[in-house]
C-alpha positions in Angstrom: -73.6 -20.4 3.1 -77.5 -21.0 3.4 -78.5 -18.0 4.8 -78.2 -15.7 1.3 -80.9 -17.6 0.0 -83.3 -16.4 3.3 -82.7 -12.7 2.1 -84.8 -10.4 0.2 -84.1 -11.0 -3.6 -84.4 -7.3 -4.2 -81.9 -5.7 -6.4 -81.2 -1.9 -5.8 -81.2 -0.4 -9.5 -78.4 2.3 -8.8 -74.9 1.9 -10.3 -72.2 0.6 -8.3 -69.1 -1.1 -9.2 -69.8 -3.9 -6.8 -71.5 -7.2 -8.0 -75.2 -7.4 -7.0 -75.7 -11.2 -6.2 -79.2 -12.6 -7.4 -78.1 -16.2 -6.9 -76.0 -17.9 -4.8 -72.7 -19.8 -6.4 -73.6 -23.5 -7.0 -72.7 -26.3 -9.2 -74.3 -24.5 -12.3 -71.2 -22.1 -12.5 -72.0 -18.2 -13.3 -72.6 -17.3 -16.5 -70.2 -14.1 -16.1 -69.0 -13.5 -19.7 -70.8 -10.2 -21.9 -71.2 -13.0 -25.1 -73.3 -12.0 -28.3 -74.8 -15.4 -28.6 -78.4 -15.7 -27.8 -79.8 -17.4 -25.1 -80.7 -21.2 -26.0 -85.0 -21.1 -24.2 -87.8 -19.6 -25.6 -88.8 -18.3 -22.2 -92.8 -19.0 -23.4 -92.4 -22.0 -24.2 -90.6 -23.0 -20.8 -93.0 -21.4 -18.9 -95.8 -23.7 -21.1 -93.4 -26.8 -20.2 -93.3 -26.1 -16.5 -96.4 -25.5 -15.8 -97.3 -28.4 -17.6 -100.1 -27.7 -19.9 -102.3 -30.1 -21.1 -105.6 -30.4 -23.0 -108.6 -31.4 -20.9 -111.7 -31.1 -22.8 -112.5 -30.3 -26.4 -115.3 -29.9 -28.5 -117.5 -27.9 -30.7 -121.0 -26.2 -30.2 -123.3 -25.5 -33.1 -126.1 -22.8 -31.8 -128.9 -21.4 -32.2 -131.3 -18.8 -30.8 -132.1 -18.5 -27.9 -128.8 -19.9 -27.0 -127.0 -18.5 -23.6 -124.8 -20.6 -21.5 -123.1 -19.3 -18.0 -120.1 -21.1 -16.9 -119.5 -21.2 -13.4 -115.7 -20.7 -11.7 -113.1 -23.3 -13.3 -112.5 -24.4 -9.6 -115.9 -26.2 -9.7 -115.3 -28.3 -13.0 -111.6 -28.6 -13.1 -111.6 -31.8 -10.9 -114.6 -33.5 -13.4 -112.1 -32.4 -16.5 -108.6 -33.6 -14.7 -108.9 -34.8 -11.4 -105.5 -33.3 -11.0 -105.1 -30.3 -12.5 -104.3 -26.9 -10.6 -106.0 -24.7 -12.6 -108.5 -24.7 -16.1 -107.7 -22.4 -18.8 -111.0 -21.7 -20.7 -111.4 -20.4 -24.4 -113.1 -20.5 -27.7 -112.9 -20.3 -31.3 -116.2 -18.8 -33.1 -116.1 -20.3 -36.3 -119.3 -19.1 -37.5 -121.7 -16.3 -36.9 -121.1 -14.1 -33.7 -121.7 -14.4 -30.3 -121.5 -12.0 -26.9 -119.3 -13.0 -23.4 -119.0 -11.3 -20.4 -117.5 -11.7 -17.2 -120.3 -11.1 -14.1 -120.8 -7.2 -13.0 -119.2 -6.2 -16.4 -120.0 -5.1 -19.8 -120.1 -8.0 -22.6 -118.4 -8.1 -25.4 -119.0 -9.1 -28.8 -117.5 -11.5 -30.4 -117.0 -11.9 -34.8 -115.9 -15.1 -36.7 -112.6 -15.8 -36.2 -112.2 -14.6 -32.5 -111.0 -15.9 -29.7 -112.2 -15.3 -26.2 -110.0 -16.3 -23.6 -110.8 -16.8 -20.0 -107.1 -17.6 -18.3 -108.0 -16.7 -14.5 -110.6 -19.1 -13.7 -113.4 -16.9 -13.5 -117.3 -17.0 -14.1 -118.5 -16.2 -17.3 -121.5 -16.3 -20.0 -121.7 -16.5 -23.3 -125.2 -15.8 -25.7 -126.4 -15.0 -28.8 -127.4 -11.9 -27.6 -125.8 -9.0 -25.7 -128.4 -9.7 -22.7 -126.5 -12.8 -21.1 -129.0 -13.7 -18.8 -130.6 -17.3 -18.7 -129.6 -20.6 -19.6 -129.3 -23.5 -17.7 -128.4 -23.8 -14.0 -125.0 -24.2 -12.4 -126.0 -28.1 -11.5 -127.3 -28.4 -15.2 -123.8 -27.3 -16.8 -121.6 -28.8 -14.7 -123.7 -32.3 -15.2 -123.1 -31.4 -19.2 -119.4 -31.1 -18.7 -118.8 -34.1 -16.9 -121.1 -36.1 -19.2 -119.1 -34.5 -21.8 -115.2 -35.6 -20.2 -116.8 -39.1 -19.7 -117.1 -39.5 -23.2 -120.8 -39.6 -23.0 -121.9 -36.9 -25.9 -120.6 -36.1 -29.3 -118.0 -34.1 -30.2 -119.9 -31.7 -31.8 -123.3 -30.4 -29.6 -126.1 -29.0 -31.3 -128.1 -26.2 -28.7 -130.7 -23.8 -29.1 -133.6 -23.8 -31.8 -133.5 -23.9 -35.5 -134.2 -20.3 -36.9 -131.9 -17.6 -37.2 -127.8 -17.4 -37.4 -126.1 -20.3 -36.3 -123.3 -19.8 -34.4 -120.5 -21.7 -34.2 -117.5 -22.9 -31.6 -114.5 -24.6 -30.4 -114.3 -25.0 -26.6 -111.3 -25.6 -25.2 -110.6 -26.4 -21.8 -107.0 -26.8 -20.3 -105.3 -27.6 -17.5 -102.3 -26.3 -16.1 -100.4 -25.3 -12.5 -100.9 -22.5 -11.3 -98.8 -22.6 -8.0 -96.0 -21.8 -6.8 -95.5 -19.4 -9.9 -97.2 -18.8 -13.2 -95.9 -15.7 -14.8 -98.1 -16.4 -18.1 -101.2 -16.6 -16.2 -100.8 -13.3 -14.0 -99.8 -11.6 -17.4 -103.4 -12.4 -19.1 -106.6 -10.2 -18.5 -109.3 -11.6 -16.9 -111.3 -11.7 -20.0 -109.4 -11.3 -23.5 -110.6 -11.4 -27.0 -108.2 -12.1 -29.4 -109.4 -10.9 -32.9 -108.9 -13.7 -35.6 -109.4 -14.0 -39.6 -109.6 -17.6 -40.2 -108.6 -17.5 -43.9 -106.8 -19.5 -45.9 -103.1 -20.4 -44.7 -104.2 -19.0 -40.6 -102.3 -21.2 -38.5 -105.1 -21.1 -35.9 -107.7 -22.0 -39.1 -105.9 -24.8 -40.2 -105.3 -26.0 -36.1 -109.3 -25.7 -36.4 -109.8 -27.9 -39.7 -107.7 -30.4 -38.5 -109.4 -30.9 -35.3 -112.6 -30.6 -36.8 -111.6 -33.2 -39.4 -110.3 -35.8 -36.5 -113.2 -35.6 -35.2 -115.0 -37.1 -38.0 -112.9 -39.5 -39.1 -112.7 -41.4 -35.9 -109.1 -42.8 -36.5 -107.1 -44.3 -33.8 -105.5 -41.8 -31.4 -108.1 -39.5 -32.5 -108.7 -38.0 -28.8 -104.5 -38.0 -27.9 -104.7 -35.8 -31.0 -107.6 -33.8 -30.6 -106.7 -32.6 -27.1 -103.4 -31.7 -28.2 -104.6 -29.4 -31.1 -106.8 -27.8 -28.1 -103.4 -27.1 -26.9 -101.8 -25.6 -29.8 -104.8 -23.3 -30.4 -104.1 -21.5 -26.9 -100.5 -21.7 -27.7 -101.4 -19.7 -30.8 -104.0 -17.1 -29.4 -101.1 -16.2 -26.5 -99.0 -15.8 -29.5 -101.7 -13.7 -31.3 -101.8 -11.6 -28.0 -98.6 -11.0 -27.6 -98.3 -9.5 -31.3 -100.6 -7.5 -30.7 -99.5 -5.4 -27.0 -99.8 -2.1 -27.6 -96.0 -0.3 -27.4 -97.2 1.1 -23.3 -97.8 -2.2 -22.7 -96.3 -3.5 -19.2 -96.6 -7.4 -17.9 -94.7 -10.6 -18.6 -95.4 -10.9 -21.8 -94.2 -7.4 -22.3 -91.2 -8.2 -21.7 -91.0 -11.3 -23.5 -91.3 -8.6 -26.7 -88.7 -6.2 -25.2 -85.3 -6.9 -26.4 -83.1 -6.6 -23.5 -85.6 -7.9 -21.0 -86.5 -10.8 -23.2 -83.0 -11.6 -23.4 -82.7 -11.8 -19.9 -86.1 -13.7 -19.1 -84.5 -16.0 -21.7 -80.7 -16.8 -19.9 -82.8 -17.0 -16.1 -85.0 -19.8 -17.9 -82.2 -21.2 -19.5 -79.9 -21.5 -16.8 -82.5 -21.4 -13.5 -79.3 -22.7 -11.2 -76.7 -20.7 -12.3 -75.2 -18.2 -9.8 -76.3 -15.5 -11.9 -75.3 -11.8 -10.4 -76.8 -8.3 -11.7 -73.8 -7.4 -13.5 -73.5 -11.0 -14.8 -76.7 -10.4 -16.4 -77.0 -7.2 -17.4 -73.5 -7.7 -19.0 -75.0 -10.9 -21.0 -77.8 -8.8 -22.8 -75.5 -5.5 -22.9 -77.0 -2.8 -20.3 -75.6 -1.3 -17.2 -76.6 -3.0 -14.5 -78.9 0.1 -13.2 -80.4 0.3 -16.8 -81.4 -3.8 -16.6 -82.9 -3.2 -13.6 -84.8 -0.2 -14.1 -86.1 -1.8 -17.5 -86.6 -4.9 -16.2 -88.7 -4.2 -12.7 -91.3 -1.5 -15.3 -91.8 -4.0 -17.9 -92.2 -7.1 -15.3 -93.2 -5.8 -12.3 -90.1 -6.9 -10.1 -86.7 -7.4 -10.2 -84.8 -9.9 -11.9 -83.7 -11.6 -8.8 -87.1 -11.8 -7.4 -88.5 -12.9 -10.5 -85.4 -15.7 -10.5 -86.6 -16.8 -6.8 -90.0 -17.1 -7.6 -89.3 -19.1 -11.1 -87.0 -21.6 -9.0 -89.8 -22.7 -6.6 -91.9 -23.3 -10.2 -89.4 -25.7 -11.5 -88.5 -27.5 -8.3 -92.7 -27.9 -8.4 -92.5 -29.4 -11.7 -89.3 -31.7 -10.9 -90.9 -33.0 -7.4 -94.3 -33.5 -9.2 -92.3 -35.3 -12.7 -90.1 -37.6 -10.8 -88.3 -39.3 -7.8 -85.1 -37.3 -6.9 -84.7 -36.4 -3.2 -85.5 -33.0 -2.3 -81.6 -32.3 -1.7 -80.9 -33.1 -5.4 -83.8 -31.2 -6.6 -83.0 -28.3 -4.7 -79.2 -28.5 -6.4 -80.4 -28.3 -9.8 -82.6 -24.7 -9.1 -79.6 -23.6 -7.2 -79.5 -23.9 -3.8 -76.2 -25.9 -2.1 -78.3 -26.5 1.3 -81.5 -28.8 1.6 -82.5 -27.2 4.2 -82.6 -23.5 2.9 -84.2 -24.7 -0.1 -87.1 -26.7 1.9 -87.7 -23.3 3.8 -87.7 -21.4 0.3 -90.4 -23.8 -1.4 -92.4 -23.8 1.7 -92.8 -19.8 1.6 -93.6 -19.6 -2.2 -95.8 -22.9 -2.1 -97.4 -22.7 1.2 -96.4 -26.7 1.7 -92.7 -28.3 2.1 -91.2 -29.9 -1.2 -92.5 -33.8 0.4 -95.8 -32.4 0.6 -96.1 -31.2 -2.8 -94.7 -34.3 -4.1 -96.6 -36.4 -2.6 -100.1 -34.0 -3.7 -99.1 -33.3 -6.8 -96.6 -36.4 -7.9 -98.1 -38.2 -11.3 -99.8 -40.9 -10.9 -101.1 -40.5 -7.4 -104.2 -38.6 -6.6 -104.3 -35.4 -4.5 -103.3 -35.8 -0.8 -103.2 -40.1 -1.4 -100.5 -42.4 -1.6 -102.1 -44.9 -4.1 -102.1 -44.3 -7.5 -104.7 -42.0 -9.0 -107.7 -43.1 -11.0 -107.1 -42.9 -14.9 -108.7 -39.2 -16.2 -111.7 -39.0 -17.5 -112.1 -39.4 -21.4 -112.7 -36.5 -23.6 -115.6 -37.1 -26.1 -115.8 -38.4 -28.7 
C-alpha cells in the first residue's frame, strides 16, 4: 500500500474512462461526488496560515536628500529580525513624495505616493531619492541599523538625509515566513514588484497605514503586538492588490487562484489535503473533464494537480511538526499517507531532512538545530 506514494505524481492530461489516482485512499475518505457547493478555504489565506507569516519589523522613514539606502540579501538580517524565521519578506509603503528601487544589475524603478514595492524573494536591493542608487551606508552600517532597530533601540519613526528638498516618506515592513518545503505564494511573486496604490479616503491599505501610524504615537499597551500585525495585513493587502491586477495572459499561482475552475480546485486540495482525491474526483467537483482540468490546470500553475497536491502535503506536515507534538505516524495520517514510513521518505525528498529533523529545527520554542528552548525574539521598536 506504501509504494503509490513513491511514484511520480504526474497526471497524463488525455481522456480515459479510468480513474487517475492523485492520492492514495486514507482515513480522509474521497471527495468523489460532482457537488455545486463551493469549497469551504480560501486557498490564499491557507497558504498565509501555513507558512506561518508573521510580522518582524516595522517602522517608518522620513527622508531627505541625499538619501540612498542598499539593503543587503534577507538571508543576512533575517536571523537579527526572528532568530527563526525561514525567509524575510521585504516591502514598503511611500506615503509621501517619491522615491527610486532597483534590484542590482537592473534598471530602477520609480516609485509615486501610494506605492508599494515588494521584494518577496530575498534579494538585494536599494532604494534613493534619485534614479542613481549608488551610495549610502555600508553593508556592516545597515545591518547594525536593523538590529538596533529589532532591539527596540530607535524610534519608530527614523528621520535620514538633510533638510532641503522633498521629503519622502515610508513604511517598512519586514516579515517572516517559511519558505521550505513549499511556498507556492512566494514562487508566484517577481523578484521585484510595485504595486501602484491611491491612498485616499476609505483605501483599505490607507487606513491599515493611519492606524499603524497612530499606534505608534499613542504608545498604548499592546502597541507593538498590534503594530506588527498591521505590517502583516498591509502585505496581505498588496498580494491582494497584485492579484487584481494580473493581466488576463497571466500564468502562476496566483493566476490560478483568479481562474474559476482552477481556483476551485486549488481550493478543495487546500481544503481537504488528506483526502484520496483522484483526477476524475476533481475535475468532476469543479465541473471539467478530467483532460480539460488538467490541461488548464498544469498552464495556469505550472504542474499538475497531483504534483502540486504532493508538494502542498510536505508544506503542511512542515507546519504540523513545527506547531505541535504529534508523532510523525499521526502527522503523516492527516496529509494522507496510511504508512509512516512512506511518508518519512516523502518529507525527506521535498524537505531535504526527515520529519524528526525538522521538528526538532524548526519546532516553536526551541532554537535552530537545539534542544533547549529558544531565546525570546527581539523587540520591534518602539
Amino acid at each position: 500500500m506504501a509504494e503509490h506514494h513513491d511514484r511520480p505524481s504526474g497526471i497524463p492530461a488525455g481522456a480515459s474512462a479510468a480513474a487517475v489516482t492523485l492520492a492514495r485512499p486514507s482515513a480522509g475518505g474521497a471527495p468523489e461526488s460532482g457537488g455545486a457547493d463551493a469549497p469551504g478555504v480560501d486557498a490564499l489565506s491557507d497558504v498565509l496560515r501555513a507558512v506561518r507569516l508573521t510580522g518582524a519589523l516595522f517602522f517608518r522613514v522620513d527622508a531627505g536628500p541625499p538619501w540612498v539606502i542598499a539593503m543587503p540579501e534577507a538571508a543576512r538580517f533575517a536571523p537579527l529580525l526572528r532568530p527563526r524565521a525561514q525567509h524575510v519578506i521585504s516591502y514598503h509603503v511611500v506615503t509621501r513624495g517619491s522615491c527610486w528601487a532597483g534590484l542590482p544589475g537592473r534598471e530602477p524603478i520609480r516609485l509615486a505616493e501610494g506605492d508599494v514595492c515588494l521584494v518577496p524573494q530575498g534579494d538585494a536591493y536599494a532604494m534613493a531619492l534619485a534614479p542613481d542608487l549608488r551610495g549610502g551606508p555600508d553593508c556592516e552600517q545597515v545591518l547594525a541599523f536593523m538590529q538596533a532597530m529589532a532591539a527596540g533601540q530607535l524610534p519608530f519613526t527614523v528621520v535620514e538625509g538633510g533638510t532641503g528638498g522633498e521629503r519622502l516618506g515610508l513604511v517598512c515592513g519586514f516579515l517572516g515566513c517559511d519558505a521550505h518545503p513549499f511556498n507556492p505564494l512566494l514562487a508566484a511573486l517577481p523578484r521585484l514588484l510595485r504595486v501602484p496604490g491611491r491612498l485616499g479616503p476609505g483605501d483599505p491599505l490607507g487606513r491599515l497605514v493611519e492606524f499603524a501610524v497612530a499606534e505608534s504615537e499613542d504608545r498604548r499597551a499592546g502597541a507593538e503586538c498590534v503594530r506588527l500585525r498591521l505590517s502583516e495585513l498591509m502585505f496581505v493587502e498588496v498580494v491582494r492588490r497584485h492579484l487584481a491586477g494580473l493581466p488576463a495572459e497571466e500564468r502562476g499561482w496566483l493566476a490560478g487562484l483568479r481562474d474559476r475552475f482552477v481556483g476551485r480546485a486549488l481550493a478543495l486540495l487546500h481544503e481537504r489535503p488528506g483526502a484520496a482525491w483522484t483526477l476524475e474526483g476533481l475535475a468532476r467537483a469543479v465541473g471539467l473533464s478530467r483532460s480539460a482540468l488538467a490541461e488548464r490546470f498544469a498552464h495556469l500553475v505550472g504542474e499538475p494537480p497531483g504534483q502540486y497536491l504532493t508538494r502542498w502535503r510536505m508544506q503542511v506536515a512542515a507546519r504540523l511538526l513545527a506547531d505541535g507534538e504529534a508523532k510523525v505516524a499521526a502527522v503523516g495520517a492527516q496529509v494522507g499517507y496510511d504508512s509512516e514510513a512512506a511518508f518519512s521518505r516523502a518529507f525527506k525528498k521535498a524537505a531535504g531532512v526527515s520529519p524528526a529533523a525538522w521538528r526538532s529545527q524548526y519546532a516553536r520554542g526551541r532554537a535552530p538545530g537545539s534542544d533547549r528552548p529558544a531565546a525570546r525574539p527581539a523587540r520591534s521598536p518602539r
